[in-house]
C-alpha positions as CSV (number, residue, x, y, z in Angstrom):
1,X,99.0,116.4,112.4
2,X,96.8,113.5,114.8
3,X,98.5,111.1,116.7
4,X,98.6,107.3,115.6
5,X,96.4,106.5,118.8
6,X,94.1,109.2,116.9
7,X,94.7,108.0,113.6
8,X,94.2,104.3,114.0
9,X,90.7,105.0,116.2
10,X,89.5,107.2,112.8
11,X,90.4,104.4,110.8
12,X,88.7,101.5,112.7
13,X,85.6,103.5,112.7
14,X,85.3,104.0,109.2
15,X,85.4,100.1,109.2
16,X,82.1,98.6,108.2
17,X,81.0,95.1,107.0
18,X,80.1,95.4,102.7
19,X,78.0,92.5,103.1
20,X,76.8,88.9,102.5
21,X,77.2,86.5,100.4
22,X,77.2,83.0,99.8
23,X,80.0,80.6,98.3
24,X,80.4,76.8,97.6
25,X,83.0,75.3,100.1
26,X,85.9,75.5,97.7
27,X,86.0,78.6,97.3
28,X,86.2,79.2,101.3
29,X,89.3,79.4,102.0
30,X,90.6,82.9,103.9
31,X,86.9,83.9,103.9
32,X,84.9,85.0,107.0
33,X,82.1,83.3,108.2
34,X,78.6,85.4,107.9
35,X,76.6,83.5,110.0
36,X,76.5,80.5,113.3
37,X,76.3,77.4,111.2
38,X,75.2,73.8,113.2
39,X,75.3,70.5,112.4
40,X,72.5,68.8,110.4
41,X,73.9,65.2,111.1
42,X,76.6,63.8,113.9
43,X,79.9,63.2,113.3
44,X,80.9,60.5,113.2
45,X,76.8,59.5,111.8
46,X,77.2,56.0,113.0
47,X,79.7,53.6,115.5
48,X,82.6,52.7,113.7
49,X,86.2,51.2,114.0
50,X,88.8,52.4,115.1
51,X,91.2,49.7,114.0
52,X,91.3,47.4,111.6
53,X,89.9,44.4,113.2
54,X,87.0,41.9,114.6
55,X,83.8,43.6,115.5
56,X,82.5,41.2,118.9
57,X,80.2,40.8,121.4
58,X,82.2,41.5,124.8
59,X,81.0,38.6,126.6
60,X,82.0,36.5,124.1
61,X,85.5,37.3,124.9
62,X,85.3,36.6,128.5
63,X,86.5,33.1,128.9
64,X,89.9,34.3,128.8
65,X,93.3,34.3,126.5
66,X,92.7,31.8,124.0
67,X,89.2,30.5,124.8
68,X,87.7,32.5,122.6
69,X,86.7,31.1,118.8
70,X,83.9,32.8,117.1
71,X,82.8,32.1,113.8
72,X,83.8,34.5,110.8
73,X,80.5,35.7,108.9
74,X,81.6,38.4,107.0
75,X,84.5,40.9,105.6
76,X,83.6,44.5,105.9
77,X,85.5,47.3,104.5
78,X,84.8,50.9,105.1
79,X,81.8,52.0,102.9
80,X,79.8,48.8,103.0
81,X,77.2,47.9,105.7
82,X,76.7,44.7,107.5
83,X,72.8,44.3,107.8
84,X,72.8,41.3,110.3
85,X,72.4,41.2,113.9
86,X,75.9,39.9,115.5
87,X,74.6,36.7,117.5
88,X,76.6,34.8,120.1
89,X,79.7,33.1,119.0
90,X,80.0,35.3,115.8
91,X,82.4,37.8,114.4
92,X,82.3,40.1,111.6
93,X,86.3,41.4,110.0
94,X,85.5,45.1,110.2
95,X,88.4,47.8,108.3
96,X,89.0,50.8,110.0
97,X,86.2,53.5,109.3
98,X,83.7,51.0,108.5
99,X,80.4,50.3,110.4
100,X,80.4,48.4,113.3
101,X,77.7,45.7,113.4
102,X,74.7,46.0,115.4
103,X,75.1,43.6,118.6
104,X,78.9,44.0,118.6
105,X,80.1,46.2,121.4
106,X,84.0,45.7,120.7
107,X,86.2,45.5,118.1
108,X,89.6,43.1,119.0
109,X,92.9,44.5,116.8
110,X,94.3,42.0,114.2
111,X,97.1,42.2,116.1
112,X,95.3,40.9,119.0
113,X,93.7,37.4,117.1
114,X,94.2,34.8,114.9
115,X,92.0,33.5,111.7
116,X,91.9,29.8,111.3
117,X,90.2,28.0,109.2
118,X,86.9,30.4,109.0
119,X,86.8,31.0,113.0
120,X,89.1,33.8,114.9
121,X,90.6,33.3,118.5
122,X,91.0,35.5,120.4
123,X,93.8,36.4,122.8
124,X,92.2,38.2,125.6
125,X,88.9,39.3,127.0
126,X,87.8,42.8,125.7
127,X,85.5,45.7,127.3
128,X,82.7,47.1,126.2
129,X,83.4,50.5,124.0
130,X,87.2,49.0,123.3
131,X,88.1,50.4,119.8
132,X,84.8,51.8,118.7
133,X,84.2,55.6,117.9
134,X,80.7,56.1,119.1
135,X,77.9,58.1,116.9
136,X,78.2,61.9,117.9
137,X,81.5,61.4,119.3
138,X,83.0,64.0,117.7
139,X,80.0,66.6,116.7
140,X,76.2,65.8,118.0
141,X,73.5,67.1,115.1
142,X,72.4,70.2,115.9
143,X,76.2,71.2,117.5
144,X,77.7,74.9,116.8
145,X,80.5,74.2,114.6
146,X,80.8,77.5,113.0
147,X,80.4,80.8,114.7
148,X,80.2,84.4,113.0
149,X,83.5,86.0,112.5
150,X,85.5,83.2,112.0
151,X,88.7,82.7,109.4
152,X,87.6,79.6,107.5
153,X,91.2,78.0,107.4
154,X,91.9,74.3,106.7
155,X,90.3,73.0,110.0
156,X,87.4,75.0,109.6
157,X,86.6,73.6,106.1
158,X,87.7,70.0,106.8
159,X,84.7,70.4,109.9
160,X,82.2,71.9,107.4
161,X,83.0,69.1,105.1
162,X,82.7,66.3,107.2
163,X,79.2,68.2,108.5
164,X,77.7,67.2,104.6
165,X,77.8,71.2,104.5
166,X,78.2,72.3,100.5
167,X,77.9,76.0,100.5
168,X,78.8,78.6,103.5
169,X,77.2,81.9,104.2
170,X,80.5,84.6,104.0
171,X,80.9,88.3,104.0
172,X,81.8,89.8,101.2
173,X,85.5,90.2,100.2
174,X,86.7,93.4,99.9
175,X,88.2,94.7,95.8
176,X,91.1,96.7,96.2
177,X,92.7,98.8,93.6
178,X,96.2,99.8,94.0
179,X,98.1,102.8,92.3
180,X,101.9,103.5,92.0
181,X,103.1,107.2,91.5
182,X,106.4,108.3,90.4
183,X,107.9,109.0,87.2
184,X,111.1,108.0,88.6
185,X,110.2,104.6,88.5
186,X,110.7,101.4,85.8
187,X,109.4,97.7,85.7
188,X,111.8,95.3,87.0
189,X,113.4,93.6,84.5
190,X,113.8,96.6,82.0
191,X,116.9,98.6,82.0
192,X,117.7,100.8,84.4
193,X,118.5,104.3,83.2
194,X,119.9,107.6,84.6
195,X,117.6,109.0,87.4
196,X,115.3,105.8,87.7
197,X,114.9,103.2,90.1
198,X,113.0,99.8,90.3
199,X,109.6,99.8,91.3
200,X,109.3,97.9,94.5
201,X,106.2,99.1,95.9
202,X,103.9,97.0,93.5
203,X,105.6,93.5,94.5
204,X,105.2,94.6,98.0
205,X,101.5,96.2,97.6
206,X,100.1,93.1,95.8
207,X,101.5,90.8,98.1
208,X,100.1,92.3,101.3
209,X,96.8,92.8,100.0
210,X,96.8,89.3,98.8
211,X,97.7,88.1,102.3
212,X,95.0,90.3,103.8
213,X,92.4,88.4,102.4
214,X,90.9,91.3,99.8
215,X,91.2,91.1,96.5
216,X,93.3,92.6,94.1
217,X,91.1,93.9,90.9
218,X,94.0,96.4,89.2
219,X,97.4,97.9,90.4
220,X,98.3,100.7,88.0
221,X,101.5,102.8,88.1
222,X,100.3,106.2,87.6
223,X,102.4,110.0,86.2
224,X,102.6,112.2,88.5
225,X,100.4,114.6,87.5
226,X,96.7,115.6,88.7
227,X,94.9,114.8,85.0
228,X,97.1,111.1,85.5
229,X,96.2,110.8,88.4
230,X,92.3,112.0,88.7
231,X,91.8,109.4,85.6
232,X,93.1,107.0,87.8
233,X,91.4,107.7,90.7
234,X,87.9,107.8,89.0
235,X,88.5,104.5,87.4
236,X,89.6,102.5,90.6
237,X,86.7,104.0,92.9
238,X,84.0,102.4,90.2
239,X,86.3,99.3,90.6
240,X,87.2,98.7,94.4
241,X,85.7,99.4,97.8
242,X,89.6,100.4,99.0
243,X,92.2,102.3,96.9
244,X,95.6,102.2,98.0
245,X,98.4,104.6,96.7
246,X,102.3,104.9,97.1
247,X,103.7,108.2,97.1
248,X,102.9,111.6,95.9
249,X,100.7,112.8,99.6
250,X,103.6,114.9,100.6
251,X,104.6,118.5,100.1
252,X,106.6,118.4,97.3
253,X,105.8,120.1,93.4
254,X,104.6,116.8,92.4
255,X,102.9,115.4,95.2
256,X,99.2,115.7,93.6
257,X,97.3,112.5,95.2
258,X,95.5,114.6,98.0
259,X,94.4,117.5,95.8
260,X,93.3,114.1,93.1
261,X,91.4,112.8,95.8
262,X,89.7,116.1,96.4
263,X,88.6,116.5,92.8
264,X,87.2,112.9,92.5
265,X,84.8,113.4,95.3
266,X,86.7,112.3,98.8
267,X,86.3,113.5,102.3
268,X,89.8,113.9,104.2
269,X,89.8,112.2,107.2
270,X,93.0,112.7,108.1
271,X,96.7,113.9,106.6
272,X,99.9,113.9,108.2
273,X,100.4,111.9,111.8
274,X,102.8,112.4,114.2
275,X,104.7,109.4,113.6
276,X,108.0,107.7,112.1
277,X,108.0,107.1,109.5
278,X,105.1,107.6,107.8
279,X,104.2,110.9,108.7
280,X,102.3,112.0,105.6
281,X,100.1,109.1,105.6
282,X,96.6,110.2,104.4
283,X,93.4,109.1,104.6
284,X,89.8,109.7,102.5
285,X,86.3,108.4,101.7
286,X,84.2,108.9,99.1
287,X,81.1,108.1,97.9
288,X,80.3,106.5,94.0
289,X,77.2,105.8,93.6
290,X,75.8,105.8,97.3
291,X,78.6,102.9,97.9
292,X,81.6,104.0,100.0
293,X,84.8,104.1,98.9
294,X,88.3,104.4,101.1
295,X,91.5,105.8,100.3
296,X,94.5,104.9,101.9
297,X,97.3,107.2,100.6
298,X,100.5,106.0,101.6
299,X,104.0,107.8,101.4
300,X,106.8,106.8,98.7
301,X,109.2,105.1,100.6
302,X,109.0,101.2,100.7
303,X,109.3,100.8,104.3
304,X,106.8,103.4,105.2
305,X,104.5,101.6,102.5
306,X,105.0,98.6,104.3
307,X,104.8,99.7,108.0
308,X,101.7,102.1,107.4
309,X,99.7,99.2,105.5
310,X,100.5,96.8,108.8
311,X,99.3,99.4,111.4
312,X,96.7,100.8,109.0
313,X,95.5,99.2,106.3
314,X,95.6,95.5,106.9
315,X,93.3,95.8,110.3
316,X,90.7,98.1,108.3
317,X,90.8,95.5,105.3
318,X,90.0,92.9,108.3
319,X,87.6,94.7,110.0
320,X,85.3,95.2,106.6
321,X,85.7,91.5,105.9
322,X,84.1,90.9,109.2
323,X,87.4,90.1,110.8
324,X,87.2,90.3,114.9
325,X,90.7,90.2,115.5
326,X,91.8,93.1,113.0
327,X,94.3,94.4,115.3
328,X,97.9,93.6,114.7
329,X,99.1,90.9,117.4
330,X,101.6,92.4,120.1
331,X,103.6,91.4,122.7
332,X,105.7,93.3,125.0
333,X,109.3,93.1,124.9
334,X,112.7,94.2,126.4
335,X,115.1,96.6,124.5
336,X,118.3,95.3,124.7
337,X,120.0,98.6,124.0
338,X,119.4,102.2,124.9
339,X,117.4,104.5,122.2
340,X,117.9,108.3,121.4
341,X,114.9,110.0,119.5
342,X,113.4,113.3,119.5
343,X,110.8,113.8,121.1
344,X,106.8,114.7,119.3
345,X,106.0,111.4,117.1
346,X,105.7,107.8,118.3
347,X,108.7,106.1,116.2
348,X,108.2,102.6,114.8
349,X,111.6,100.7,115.3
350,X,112.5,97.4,112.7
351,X,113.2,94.6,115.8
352,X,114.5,91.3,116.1
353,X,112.9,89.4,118.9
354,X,114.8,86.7,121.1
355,X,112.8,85.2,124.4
356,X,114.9,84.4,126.8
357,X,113.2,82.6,130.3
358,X,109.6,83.7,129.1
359,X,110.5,87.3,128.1
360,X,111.3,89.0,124.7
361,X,114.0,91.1,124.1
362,X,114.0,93.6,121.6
363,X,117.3,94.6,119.3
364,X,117.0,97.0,116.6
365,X,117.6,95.1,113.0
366,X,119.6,97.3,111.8
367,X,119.0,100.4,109.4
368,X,115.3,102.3,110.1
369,X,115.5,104.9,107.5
370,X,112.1,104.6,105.4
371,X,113.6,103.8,102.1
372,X,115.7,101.1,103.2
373,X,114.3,97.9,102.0
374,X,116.8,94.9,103.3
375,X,116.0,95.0,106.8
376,X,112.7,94.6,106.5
377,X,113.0,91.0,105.7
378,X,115.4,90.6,108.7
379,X,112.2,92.3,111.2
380,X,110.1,90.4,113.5
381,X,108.5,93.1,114.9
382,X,107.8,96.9,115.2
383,X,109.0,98.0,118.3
384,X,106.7,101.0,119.6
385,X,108.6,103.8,121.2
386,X,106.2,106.9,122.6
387,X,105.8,109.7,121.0
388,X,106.9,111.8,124.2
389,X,110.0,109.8,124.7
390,X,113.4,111.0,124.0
391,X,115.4,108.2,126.0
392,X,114.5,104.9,126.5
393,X,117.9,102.8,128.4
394,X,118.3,99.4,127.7
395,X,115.8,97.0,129.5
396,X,112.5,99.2,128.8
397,X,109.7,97.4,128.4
398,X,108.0,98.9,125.5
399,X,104.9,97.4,122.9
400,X,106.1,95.9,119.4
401,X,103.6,94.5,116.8
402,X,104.1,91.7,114.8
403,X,103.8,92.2,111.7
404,X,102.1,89.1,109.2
405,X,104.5,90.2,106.0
């Protein structure tokens, strides 16, 4: 048995990039940027209104409130261009977007004039610069808008868009394949007989994977037994670069997932850490076909499945999708009650978090046992209590990870 410090470090090293690839803009979204990406053209690509308004020559408007009538050439709405050189005593109506005409140096709000009769007046004198977006004001061609290892999220694609950029350079999404063990368990939905329960760890599996940003190519419930379960293995490894299973790496008759891993080719890395829960959390590679190919086997119990994938899995899915921030975000918090534990494995505690002047305080959300499933939804954090602890009073600062379920 490692410790989780131990654990996590062999898991995060195992973590490599798959690869490149590239993908048109609309299929961006959640993906990680390969590759430092500039600017072929300035954004905005030309001076343009802010407002909807008058495009002027400044000096034209310095004779004072009401002084001012200039002639009305044109309309211009956004999309058209005005191909004439603004001349003294001349105005061009200009929408908001659209070009401002060259010689103009203003644009005066419709709010601030008044059409007559194919001339505007003007109420006041206006500055150079007043209303008008400048070429480049927001990105200068050539500008770094994208950087290697960033999430492309809504912002990031609405830059790349407004950049003319079609296509973005990515690293490859990781396949996972997930299996369920247990003959115990039934389909939602069917009826429930003697001795069985509802499968709950295939709701929960496919929606954190999905949420991690892999994707999901198969989730399988399996038998519990080695042919079952070697079948399945072989299958998934030719599918996925991760395989993720619930159940069966413990010591019971019918926990046969480690000895199936064996048999289909994978290296333990680890079994068994000296934590709570999740202690028989296991972890292999393998190779198929000179490609590598990670299993995570997780234990039974929905909350360990849930816990171990947050601390585990869903950093090592980040790192390999070129993720830089893979670690689970933490903050430090307050317990707001004493807790009693014995002492050997680092204990991860279901907490509500309240900040209060600046700091968080930390109050245990109710039942921890492994299979209990409702307080999970009622957790904002994993509260980390040390493995060598055995009492911690209330007001211990200790570490709790926020979890992105």
């Amino acid at each position: 048995m490692i410790a989780f410090e131990e654990a996590r470090r062999l898991v995060i090293e195992e973590a490599r990039i798959l690869g490149k690839e590239r993908v048109s803009l609309d299929l961006a979204a959640g993906r990680v940027a390969a590759e430092e990406i500039r600017s072929r053209i300035s954004v905005p690509p030309f001076r343009n209104s802010a407002v909807d308004g008058y495009a002027v020559r400044s000096e034209d408007t310095a004779a004072g409130p009401g002084q001012t009538r200039l002639k009305l050439l044109a309309e211009q709405p956004a999309g058209e261009y005005f191909r004439k050189i603004l001349r003294a005593g001349q105005t061009v109506k200009v929408m908001t977007g659209a070009p401002v005409p060259a010689g103009a140096e203003a644009v005066v709000p419709v709010e601030e004039a008044k059409q007559l009769e194919g001339f505007v007046v003007i109420s006041r004198a206006f500055k150079p610069g007043e209303n008008v977006r400048q070429a480049g004001e927001d990105v200068v061609r050539g500008q770094v808008i994208i950087k290697p290892g960033t999430v492309l999220k809504a912002p990031q694609l609405g830059l790349l868009a407004a950049c003319g950029v079609r296509s973005v350079p990515v690293y490859r999404q990781p396949k996972v394949a997930v299996l369920i063990t247990g003959n115990e368990l039934c389909r939602p939905g069917e009826k429930l007989r003697p001795g069985k329960i509802y499968d709950a760890n295939s709701t929960i599996l496919k929606t954190l994977v999905e949420s991690s940003g892999a994707g999901l190519v198969s989730i399988k419930q399996v038998r519990d037994n080695l042919k079952s379960l070697l079948a399945a293995f072989n299958t998934s490894a030719g599918q996925a670069d991760v395989v993720i299973t619930s159940g069966g790496v413990s010591v019971g008759d019918y926990d046969q997932v480690k000895e199936a891993a064996r048999r289909a080719g994978g290296r333990e890395i680890f079994w068994q850490v000296a934590q709570k829960p999740a202690k028989p959390l296991a972890f292999y590679r393998l190779k198929i076909k000179r490609r590598p190919v990670w299993i995570f086997g997780l234990p039974g119990n929905p909350g360990a499945v849930m816990i171990s994938f947050e601390e585990y899995v869903r950093p090592f899915i980040k790192k390999i999708s070129g993720r830089i921030d893979f670690w689970p975000r933490e903050v430090k918090a307050s317990l707001s009650v004493p807790f009693k534990k014995k002492k050997g494995r680092l204990n991860f505690v279901r907490v509500k978090l309240e900040e209060n002047l600046g700091r968080w305080q930390a109050t245990p959300a109710g039942k921890q046992e492994s299979g209990i499933i409702s307080t999970l939804s009622e957790t904002d954090g994993l509260a980390l209590i040390p493995a060598g602890a055995e009492f911690l009073p209330a007001g211990t600062r200790v570490k709790v990870h926020l979890p992105e379920w």
